[in-house]
Structures are given as C-alpha cells and as structure tokens.
PDB file of N, CA, C and O in Angstrom, chain B, residues numbered from 101:
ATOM      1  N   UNK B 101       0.843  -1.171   0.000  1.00  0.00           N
ATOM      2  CA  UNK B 101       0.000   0.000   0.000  1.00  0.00           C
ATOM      3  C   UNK B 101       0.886   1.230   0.000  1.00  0.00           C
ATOM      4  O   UNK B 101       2.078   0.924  -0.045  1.00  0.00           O
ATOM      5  N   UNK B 102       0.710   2.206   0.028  1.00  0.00           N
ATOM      6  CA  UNK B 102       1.446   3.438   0.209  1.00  0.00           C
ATOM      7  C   UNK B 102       0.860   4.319   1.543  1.00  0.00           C
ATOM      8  O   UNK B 102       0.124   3.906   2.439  1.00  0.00           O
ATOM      9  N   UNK B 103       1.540   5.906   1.333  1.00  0.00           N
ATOM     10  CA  UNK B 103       1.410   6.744   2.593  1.00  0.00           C
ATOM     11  C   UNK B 103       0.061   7.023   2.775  1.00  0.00           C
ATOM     12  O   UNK B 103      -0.906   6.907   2.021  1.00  0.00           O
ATOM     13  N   UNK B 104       0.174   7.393   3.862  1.00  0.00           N
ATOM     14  CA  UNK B 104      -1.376   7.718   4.650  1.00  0.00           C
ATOM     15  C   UNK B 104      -1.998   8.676   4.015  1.00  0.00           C
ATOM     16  O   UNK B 104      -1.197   9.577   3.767  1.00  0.00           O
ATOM     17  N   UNK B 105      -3.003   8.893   3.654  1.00  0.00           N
ATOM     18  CA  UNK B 105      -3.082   9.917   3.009  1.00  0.00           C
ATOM     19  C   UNK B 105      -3.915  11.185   3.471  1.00  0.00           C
ATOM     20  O   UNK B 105      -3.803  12.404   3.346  1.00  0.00           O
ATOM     21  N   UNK B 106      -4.936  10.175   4.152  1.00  0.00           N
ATOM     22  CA  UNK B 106      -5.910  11.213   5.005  1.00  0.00           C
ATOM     23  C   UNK B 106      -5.761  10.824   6.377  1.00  0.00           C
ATOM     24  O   UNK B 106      -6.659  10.087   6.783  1.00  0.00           O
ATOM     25  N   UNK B 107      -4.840  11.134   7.219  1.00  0.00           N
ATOM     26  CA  UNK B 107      -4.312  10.451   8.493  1.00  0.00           C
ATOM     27  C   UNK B 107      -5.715  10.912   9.579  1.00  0.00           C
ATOM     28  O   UNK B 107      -5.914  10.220  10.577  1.00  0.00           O
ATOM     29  N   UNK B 108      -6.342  11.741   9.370  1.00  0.00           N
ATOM     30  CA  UNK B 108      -7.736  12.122   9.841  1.00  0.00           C
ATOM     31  C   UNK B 108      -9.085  10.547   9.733  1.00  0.00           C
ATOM     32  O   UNK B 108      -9.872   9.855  10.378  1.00  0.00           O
ATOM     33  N   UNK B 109      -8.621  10.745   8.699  1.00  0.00           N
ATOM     34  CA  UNK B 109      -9.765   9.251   8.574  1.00  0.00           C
ATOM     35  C   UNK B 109      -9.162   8.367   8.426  1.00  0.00           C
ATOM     36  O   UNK B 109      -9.819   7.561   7.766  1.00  0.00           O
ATOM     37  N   UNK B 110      -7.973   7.905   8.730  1.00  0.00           N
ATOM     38  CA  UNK B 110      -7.569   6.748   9.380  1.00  0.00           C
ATOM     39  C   UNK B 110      -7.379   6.652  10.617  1.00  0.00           C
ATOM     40  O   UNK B 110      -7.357   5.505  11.063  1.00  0.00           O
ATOM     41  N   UNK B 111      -7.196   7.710  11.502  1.00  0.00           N
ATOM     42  CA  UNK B 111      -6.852   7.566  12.752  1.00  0.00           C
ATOM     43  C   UNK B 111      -8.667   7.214  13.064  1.00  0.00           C
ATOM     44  O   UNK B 111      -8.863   6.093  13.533  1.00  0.00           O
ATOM     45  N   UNK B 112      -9.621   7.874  12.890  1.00  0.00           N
ATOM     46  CA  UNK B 112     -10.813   7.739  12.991  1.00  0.00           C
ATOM     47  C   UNK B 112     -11.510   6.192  13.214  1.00  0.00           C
ATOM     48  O   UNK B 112     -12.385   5.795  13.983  1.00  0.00           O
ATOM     49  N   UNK B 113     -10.654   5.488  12.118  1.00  0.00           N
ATOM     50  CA  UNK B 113     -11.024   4.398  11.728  1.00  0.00           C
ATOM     51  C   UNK B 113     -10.081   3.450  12.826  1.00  0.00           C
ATOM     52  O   UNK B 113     -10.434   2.367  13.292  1.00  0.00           O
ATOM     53  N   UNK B 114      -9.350   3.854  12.982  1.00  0.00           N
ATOM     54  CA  UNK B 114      -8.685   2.800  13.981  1.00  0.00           C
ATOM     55  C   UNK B 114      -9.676   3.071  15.462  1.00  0.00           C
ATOM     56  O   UNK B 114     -10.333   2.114  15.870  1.00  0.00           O
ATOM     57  N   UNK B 115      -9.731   4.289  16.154  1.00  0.00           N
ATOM     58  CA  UNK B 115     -10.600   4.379  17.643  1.00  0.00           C
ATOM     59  C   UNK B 115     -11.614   3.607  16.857  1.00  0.00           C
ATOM     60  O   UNK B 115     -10.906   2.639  16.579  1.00  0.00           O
ATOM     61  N   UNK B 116     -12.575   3.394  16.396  1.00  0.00           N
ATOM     62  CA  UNK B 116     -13.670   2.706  16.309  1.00  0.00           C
ATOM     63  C   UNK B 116     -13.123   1.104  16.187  1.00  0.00           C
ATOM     64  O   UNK B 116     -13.297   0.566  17.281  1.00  0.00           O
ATOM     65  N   UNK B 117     -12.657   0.384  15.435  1.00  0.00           N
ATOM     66  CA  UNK B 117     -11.925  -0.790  15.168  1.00  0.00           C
ATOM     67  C   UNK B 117     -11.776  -1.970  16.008  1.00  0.00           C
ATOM     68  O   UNK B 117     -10.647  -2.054  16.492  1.00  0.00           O
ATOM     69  N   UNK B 118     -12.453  -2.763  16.278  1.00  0.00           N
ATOM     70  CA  UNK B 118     -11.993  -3.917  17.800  1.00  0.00           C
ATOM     71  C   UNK B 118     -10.375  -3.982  17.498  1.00  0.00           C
ATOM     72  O   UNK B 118      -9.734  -3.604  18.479  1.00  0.00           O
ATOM     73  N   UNK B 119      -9.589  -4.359  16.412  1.00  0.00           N
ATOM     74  CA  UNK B 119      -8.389  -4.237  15.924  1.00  0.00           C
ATOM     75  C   UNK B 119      -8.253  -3.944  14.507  1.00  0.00           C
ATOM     76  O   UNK B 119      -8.902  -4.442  13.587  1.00  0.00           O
ATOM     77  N   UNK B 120      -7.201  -2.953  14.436  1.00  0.00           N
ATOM     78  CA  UNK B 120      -6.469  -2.792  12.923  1.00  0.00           C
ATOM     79  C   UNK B 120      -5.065  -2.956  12.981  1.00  0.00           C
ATOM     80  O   UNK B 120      -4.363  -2.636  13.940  1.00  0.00           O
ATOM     81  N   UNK B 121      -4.747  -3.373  12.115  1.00  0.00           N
ATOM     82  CA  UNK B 121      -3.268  -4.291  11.701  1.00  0.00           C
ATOM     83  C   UNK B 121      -2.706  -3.641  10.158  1.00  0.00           C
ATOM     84  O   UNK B 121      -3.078  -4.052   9.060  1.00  0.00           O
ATOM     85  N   UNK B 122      -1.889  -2.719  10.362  1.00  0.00           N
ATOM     86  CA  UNK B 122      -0.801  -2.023   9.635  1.00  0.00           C
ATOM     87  C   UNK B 122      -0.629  -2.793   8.793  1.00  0.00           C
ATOM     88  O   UNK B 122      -0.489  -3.470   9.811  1.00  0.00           O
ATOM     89  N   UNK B 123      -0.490  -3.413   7.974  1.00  0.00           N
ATOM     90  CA  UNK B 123       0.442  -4.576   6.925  1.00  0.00           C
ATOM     91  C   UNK B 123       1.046  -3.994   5.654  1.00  0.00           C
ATOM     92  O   UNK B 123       1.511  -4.769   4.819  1.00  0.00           O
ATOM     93  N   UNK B 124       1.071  -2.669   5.453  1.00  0.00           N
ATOM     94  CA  UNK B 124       1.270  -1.921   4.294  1.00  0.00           C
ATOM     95  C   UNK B 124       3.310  -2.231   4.313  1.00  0.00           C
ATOM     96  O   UNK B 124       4.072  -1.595   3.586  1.00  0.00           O
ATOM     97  N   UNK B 125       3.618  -2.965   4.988  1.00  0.00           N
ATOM     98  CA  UNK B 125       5.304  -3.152   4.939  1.00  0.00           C
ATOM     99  C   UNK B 125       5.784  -5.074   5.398  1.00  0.00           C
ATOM    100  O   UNK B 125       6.845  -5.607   5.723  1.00  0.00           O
ATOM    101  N   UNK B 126       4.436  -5.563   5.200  1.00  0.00           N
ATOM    102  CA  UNK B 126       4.754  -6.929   4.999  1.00  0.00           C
ATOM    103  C   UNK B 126       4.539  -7.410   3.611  1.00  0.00           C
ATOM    104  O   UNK B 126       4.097  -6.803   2.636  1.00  0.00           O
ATOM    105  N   UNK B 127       4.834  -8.288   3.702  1.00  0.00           N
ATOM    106  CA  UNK B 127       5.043  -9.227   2.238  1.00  0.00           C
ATOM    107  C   UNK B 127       3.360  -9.739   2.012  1.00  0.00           C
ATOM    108  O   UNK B 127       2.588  -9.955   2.947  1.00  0.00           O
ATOM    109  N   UNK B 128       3.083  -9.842   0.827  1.00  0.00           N
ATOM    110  CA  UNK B 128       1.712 -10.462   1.042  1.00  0.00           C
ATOM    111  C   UNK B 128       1.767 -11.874   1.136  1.00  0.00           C
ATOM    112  O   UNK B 128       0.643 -12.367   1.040  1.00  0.00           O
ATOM    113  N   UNK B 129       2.854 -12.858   1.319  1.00  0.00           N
ATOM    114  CA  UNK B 129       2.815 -14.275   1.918  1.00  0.00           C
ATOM    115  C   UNK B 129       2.344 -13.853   3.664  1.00  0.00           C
ATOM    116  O   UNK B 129       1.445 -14.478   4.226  1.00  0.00           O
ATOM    117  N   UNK B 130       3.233 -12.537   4.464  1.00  0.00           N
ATOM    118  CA  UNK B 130       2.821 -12.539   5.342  1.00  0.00           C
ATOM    119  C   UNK B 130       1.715 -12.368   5.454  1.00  0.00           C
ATOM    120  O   UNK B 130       1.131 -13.060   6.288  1.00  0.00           O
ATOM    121  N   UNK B 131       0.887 -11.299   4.606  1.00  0.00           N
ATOM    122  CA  UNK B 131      -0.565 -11.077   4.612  1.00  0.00           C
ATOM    123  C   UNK B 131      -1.560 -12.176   4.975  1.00  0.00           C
ATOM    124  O   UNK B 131      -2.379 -12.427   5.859  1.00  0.00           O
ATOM    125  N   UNK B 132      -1.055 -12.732   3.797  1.00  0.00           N
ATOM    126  CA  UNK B 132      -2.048 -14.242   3.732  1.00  0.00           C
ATOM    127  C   UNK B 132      -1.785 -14.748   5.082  1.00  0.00           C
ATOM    128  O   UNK B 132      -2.878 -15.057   5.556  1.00  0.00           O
ATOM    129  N   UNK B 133      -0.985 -14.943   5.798  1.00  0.00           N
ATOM    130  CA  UNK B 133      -0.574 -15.807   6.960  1.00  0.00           C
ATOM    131  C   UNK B 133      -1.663 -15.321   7.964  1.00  0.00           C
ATOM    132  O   UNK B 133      -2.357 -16.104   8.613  1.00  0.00           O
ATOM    133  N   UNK B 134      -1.788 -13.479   8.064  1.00  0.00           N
ATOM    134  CA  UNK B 134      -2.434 -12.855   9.543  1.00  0.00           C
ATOM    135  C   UNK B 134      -3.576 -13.105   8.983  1.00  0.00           C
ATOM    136  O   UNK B 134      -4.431 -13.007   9.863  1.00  0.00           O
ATOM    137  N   UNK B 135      -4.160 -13.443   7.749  1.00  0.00           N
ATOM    138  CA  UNK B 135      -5.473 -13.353   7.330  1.00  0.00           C
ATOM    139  C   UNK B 135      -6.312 -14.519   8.304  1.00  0.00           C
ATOM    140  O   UNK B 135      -7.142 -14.399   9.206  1.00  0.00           O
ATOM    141  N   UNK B 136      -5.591 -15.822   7.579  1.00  0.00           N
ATOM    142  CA  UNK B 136      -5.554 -17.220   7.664  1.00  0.00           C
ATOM    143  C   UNK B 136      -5.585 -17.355   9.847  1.00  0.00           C
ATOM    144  O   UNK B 136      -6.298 -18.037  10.583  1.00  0.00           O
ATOM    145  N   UNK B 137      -4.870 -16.717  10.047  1.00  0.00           N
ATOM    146  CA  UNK B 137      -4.229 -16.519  11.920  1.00  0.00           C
ATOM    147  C   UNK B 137      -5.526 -15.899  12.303  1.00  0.00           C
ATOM    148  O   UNK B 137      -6.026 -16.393  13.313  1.00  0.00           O
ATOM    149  N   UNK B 138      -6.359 -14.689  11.591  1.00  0.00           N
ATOM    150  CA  UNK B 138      -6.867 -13.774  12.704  1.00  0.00           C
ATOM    151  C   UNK B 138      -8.329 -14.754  12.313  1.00  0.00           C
ATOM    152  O   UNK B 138      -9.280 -14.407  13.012  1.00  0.00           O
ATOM    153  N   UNK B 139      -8.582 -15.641  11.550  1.00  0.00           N
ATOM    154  CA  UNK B 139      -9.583 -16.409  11.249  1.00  0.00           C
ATOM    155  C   UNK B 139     -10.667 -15.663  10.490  1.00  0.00           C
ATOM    156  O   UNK B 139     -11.855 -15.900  10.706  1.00  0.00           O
ATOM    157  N   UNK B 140     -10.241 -14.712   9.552  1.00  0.00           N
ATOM    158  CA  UNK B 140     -11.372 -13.350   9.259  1.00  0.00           C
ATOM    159  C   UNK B 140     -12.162 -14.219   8.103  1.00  0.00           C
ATOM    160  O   UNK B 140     -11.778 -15.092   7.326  1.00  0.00           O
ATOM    161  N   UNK B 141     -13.522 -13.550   8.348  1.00  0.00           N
ATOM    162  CA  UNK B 141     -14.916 -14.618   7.905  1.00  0.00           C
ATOM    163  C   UNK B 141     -15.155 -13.991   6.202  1.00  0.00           C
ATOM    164  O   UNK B 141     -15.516 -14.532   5.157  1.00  0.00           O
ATOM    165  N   UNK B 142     -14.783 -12.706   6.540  1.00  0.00           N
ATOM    166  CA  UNK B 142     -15.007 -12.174   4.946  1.00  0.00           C
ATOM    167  C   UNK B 142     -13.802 -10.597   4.442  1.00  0.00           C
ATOM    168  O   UNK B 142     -13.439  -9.533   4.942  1.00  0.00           O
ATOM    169  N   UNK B 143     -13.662 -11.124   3.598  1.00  0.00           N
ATOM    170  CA  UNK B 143     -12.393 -10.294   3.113  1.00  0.00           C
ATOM    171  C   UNK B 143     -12.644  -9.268   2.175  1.00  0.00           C
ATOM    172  O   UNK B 143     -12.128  -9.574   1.100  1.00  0.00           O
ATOM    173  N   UNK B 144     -12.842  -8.895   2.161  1.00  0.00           N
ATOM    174  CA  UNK B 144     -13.704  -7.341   0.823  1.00  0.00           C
ATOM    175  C   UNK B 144     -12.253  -6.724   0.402  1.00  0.00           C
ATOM    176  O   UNK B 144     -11.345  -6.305   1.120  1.00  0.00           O
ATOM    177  N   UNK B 145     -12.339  -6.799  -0.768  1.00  0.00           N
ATOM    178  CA  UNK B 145     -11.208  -6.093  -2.203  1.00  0.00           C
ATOM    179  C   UNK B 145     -11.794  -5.188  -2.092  1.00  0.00           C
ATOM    180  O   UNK B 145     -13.016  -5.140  -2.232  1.00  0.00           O
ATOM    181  N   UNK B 146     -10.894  -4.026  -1.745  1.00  0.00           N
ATOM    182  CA  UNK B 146     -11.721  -2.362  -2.259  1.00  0.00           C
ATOM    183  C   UNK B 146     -10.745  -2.000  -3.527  1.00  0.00           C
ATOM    184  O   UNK B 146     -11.094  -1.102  -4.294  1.00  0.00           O
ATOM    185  N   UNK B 147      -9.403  -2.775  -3.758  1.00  0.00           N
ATOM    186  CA  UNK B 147      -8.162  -2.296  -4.855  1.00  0.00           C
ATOM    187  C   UNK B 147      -8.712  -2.452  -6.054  1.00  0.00           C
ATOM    188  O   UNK B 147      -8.704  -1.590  -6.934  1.00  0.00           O
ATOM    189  N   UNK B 148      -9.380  -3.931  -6.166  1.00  0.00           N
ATOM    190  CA  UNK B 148      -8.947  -4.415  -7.521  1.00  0.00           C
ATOM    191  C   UNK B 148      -8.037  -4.440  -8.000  1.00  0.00           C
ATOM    192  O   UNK B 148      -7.103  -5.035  -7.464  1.00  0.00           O
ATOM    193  N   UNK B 149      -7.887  -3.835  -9.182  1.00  0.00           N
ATOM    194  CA  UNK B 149      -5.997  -3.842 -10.143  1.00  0.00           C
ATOM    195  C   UNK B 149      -6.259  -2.659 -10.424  1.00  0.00           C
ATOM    196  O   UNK B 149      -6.482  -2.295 -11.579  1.00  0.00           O
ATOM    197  N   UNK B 150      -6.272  -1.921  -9.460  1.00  0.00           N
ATOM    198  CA  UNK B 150      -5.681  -0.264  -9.280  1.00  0.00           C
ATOM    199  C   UNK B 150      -4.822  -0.340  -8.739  1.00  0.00           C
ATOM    200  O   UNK B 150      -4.290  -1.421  -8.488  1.00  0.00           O
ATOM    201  N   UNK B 151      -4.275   1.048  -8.279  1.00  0.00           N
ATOM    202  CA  UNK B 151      -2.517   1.414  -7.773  1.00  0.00           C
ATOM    203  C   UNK B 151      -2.834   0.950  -6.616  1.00  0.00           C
ATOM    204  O   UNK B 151      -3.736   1.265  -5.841  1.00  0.00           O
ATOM    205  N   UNK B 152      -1.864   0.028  -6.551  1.00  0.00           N
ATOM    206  CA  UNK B 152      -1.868  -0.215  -5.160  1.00  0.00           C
ATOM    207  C   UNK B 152      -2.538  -1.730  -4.045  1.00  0.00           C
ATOM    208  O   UNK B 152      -2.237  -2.199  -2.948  1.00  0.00           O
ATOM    209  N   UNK B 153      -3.565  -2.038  -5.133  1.00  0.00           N
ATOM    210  CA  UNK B 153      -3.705  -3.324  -5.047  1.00  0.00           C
ATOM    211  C   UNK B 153      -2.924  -4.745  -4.880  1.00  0.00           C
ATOM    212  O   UNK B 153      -2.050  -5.207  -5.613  1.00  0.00           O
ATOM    213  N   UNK B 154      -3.475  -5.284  -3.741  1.00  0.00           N
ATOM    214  CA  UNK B 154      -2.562  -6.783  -3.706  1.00  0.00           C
ATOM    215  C   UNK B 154      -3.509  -7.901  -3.948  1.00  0.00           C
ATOM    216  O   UNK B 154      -3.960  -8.290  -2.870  1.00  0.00           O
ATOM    217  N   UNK B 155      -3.903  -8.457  -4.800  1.00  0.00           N
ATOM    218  CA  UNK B 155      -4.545  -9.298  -5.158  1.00  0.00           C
ATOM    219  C   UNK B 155      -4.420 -10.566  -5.128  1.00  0.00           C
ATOM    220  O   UNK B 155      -5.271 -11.381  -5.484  1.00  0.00           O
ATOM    221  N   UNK B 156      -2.972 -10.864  -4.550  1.00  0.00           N
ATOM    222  CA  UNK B 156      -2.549 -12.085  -3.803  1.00  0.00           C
ATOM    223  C   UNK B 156      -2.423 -12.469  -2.532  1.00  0.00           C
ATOM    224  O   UNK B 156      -1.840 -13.354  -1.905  1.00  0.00           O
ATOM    225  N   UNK B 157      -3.290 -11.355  -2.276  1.00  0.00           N
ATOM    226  CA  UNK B 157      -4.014 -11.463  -0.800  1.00  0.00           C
ATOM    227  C   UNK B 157      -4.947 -12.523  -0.598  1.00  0.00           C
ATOM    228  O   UNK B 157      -4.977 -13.308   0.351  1.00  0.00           O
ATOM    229  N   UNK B 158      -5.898 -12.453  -1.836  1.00  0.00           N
ATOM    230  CA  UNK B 158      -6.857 -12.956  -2.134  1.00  0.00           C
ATOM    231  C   UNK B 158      -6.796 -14.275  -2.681  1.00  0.00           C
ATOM    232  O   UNK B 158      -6.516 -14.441  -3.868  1.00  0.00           O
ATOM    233  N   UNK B 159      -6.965 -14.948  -2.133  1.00  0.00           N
ATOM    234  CA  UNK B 159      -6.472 -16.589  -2.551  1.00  0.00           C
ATOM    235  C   UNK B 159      -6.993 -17.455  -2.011  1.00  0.00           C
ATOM    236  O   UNK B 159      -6.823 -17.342  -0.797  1.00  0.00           O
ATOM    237  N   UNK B 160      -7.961 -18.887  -2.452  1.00  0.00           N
ATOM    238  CA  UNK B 160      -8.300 -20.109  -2.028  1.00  0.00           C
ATOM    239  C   UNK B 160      -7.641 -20.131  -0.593  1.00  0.00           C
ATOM    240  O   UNK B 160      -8.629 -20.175   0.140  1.00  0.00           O
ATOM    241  N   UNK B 161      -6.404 -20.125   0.304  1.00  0.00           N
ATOM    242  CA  UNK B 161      -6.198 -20.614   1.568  1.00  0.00           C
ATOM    243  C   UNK B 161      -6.224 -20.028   2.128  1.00  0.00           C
ATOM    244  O   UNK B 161      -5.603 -20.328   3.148  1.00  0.00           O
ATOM    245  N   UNK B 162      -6.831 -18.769   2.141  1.00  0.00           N
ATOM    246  CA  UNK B 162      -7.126 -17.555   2.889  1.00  0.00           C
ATOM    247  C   UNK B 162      -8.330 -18.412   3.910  1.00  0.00           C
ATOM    248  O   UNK B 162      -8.220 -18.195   5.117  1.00  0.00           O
ATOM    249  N   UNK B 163      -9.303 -19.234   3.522  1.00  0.00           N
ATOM    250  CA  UNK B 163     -10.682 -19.772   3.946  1.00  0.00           C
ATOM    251  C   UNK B 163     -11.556 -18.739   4.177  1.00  0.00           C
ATOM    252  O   UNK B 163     -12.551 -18.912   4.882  1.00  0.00           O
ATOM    253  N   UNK B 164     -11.269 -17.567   3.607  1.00  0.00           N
ATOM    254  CA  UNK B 164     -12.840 -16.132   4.296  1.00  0.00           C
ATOM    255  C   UNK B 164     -13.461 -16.467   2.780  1.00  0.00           C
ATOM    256  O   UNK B 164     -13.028 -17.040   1.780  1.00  0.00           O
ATOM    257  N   UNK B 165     -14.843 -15.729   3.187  1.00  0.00           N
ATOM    258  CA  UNK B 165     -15.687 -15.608   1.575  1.00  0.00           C
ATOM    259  C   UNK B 165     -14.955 -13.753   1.531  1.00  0.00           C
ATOM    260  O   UNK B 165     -14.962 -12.748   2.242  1.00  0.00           O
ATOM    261  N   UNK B 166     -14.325 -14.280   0.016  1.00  0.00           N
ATOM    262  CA  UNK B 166     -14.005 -13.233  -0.453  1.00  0.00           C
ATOM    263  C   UNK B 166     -14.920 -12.681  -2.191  1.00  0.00           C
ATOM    264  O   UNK B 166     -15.177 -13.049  -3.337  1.00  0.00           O
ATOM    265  N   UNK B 167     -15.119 -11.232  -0.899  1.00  0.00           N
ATOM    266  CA  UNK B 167     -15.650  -9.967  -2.035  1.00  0.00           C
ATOM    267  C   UNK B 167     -14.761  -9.031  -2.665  1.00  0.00           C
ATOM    268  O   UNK B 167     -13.696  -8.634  -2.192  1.00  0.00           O
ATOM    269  N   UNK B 168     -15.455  -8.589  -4.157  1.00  0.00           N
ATOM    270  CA  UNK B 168     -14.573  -7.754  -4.958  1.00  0.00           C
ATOM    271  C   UNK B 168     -15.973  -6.428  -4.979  1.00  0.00           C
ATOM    272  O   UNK B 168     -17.142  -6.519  -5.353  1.00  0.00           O
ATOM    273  N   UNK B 169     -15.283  -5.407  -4.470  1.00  0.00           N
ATOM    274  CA  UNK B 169     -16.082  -4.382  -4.418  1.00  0.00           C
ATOM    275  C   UNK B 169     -15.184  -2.852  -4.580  1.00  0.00           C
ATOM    276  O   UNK B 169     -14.186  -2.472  -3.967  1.00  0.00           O
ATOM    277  N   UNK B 170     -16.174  -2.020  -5.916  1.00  0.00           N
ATOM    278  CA  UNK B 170     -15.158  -0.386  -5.180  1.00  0.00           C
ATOM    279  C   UNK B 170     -13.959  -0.479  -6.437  1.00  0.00           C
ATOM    280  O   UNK B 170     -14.236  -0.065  -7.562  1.00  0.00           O
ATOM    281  N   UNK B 171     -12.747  -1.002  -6.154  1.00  0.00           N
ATOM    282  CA  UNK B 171     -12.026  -0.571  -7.258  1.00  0.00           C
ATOM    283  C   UNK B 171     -12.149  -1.176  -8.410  1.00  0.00           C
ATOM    284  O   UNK B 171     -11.597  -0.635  -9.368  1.00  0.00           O
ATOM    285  N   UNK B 172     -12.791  -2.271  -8.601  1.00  0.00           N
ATOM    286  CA  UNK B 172     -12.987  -2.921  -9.860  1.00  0.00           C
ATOM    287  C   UNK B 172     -14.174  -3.465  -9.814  1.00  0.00           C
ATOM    288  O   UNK B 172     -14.113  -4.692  -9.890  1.00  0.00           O
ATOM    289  N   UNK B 173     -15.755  -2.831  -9.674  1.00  0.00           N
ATOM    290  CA  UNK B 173     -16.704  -3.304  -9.775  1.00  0.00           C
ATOM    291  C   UNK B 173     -17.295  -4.374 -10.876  1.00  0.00           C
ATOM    292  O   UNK B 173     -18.310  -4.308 -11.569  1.00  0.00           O
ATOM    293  N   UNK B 174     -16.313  -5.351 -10.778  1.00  0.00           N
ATOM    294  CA  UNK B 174     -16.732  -6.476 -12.342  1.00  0.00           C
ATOM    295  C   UNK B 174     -15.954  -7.409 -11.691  1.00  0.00           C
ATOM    296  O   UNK B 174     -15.308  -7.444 -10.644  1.00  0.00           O
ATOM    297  N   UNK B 175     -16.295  -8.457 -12.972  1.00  0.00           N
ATOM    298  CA  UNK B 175     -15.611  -9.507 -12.387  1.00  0.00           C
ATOM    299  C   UNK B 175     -13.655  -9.391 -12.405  1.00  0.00           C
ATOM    300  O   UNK B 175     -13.220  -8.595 -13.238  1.00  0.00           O
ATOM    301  N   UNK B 176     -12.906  -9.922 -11.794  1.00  0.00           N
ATOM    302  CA  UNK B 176     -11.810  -9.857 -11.803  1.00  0.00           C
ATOM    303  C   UNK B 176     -11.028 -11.235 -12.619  1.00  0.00           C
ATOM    304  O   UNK B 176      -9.831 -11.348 -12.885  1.00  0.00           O
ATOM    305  N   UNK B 177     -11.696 -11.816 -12.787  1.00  0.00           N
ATOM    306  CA  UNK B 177     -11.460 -13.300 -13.929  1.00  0.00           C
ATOM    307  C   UNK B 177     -10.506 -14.416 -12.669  1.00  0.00           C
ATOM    308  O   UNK B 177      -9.476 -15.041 -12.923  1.00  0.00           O
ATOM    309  N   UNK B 178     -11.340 -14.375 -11.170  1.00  0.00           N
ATOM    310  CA  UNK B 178     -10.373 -15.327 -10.334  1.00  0.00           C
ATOM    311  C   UNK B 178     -11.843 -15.827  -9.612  1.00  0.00           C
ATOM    312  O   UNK B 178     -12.756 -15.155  -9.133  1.00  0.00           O
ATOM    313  N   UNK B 179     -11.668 -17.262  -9.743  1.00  0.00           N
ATOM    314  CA  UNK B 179     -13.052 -18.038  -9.685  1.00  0.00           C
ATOM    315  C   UNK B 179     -13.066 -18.376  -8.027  1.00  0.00           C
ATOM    316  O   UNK B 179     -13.927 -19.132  -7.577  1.00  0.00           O
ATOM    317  N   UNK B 180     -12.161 -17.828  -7.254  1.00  0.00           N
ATOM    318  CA  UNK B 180     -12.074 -18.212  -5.729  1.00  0.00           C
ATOM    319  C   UNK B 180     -12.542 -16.950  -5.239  1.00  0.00           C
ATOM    320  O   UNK B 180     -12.585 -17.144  -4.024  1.00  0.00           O
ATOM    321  N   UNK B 181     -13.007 -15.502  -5.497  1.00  0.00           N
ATOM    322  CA  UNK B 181     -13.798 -14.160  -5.551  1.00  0.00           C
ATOM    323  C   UNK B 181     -15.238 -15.154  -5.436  1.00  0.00           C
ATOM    324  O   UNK B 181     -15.411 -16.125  -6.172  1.00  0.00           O
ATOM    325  N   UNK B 182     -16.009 -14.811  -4.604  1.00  0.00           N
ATOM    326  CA  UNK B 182     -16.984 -14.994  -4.206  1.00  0.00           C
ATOM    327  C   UNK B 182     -18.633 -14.829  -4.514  1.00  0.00           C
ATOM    328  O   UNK B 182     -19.649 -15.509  -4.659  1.00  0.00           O
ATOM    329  N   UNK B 183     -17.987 -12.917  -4.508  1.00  0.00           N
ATOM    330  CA  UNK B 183     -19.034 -12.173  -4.625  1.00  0.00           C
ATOM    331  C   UNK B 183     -18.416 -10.817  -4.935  1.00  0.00           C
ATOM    332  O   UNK B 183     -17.516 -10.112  -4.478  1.00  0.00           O
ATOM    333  N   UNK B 184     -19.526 -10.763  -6.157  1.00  0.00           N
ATOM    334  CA  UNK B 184     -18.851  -8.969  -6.378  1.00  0.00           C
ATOM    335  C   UNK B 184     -20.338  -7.938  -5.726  1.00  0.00           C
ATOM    336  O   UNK B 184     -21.531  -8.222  -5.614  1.00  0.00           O
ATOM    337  N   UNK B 185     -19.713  -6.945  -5.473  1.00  0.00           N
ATOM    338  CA  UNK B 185     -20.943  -5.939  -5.056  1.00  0.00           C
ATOM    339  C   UNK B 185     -21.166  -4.729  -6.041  1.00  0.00           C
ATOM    340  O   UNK B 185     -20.533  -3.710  -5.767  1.00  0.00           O
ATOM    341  N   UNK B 186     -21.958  -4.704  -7.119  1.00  0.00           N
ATOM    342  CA  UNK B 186     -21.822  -3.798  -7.736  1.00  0.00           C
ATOM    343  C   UNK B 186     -23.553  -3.389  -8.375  1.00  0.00           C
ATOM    344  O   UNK B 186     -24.482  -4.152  -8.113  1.00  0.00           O
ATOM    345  N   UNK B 187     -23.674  -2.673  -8.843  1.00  0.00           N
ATOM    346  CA  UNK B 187     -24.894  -1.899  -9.429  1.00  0.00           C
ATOM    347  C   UNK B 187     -24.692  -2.119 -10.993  1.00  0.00           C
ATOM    348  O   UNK B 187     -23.774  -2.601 -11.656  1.00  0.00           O
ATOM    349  N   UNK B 188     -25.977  -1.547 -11.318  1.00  0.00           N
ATOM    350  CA  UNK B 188     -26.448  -1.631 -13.184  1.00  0.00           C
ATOM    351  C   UNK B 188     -25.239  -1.219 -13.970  1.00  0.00           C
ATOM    352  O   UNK B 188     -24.659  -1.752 -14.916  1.00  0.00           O
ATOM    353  N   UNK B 189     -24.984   0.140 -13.147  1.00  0.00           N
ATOM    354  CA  UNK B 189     -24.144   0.644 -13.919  1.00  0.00           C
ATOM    355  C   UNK B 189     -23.036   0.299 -14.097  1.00  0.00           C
ATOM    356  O   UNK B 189     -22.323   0.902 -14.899  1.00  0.00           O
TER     357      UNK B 189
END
C-alpha cells in the first residue's frame, strides 16, 4: 500500500476498530498468513488492479468468503472471488 493519506480518517477508523493491523510493509505471503491466523470470515477487495492493489491477498487458503467491491466493480477473472458488489451501472 502506500502513505497515509488522510491520516484524519484513518486515525478515525482505527478508535472505532476492535483491531487494525498495519500490513502496508509486509510481504503479502505474510498477509495471507495474519489473514488465515486472525480467522477473518469475509475479506472485501476495495483495490482491484488499481494502484496499489494486492490481489494475492486474495487466494483459495485464505478460507474467508471473499468480495470484490469499489475498485474494480466487475468480475476480476479469479473463480475463488466470491461475490462482487456492484450496481447496473
């Protein structure tokens, strides 16, 4: 990921948060690992294959139902994506 950008609405987002976990300077093998560790039930893509996206986050041994929503409202052509959330348009 890159720098903070609106450190206002991230700090925001962390006081509300039961936990948030920094990972913008791990590897995404580690990613996958805290995913898989913190037991998370559903995983929502906001990147897609925009700047900045890790999409090998997103992978069969993750075990969450993973959604593609927000940066690439379509399909992403990876048959382990779940569910996309998107409108007509």
């Amino acid at each position: 990921m890159g720098p903070t950008i609106h450190p206002g609405m991230r700090q925001r987002l962390q006081d509300v948060l039961d936990h948030f976990c920094d990972v913008r300077m791990c590897t995404d093998d580690e990613i996958a690992l805290r995913i898989k560790e913190a037991e998370i039930d559903i995983l929502v893509d906001l990147h897609g294959f925009t700047m900045g996206g890790r999409k090998r986050n997103f992978r069969p041994s993750t075990g969450a139902i993973q959604v593609n929503y927000l940066g690439c409202p379509g399909t992403v052509g990876a048959d382990y994506i779940d569910y996309i959330i998107a409108d007509r348009t």
